[in-house]
C-alpha angles and dihedrals in degrees: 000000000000093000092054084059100045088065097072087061105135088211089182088061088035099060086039091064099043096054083043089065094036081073084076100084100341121161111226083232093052135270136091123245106183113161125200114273086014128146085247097041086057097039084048099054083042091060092043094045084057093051095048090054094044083053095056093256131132118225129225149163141210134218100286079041097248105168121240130184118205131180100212124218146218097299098011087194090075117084118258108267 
């Protein structure tokens, strides 16, 4: 199944985002250094958090603020199935 949905991976939007967010700490050479609590860590989550909403997600943490994006569903209180 998840064979069949990565085939409708647009790869050419998916490398321009990364290397969107790569802007967030990137290094001109190449590379990404984005510490924990950074500007660019922060600028970084910001971006992403933008893109989530544009996409139709809703964004959330958890207690050690890792960053989730979630499409809810039709009652968004039931457990993914």
């Amino acid at each position: 199944m998840a064979g069949a949905w990565a085939q409708t991976i647009d790869a050419d939007r998916l490398w321009s985002s990364l290397m969107d967010l790569a802007r967030f700490g990137g290094f001109g050479s190449g590379g990404v250094n984005r510490p924990a609590l950074s500007d660019a860590e922060i600028e970084a989550r910001g971006w992403l958090v933008g893109q989530a909403h544009r996409a139709g997600l809703r964004p959330y943490t958890d207690e050690i603020a890792n960053l989730f994006l979630r499409l809810e569903g039709a009652n968004p209180d039931l457990p993914p199935s």
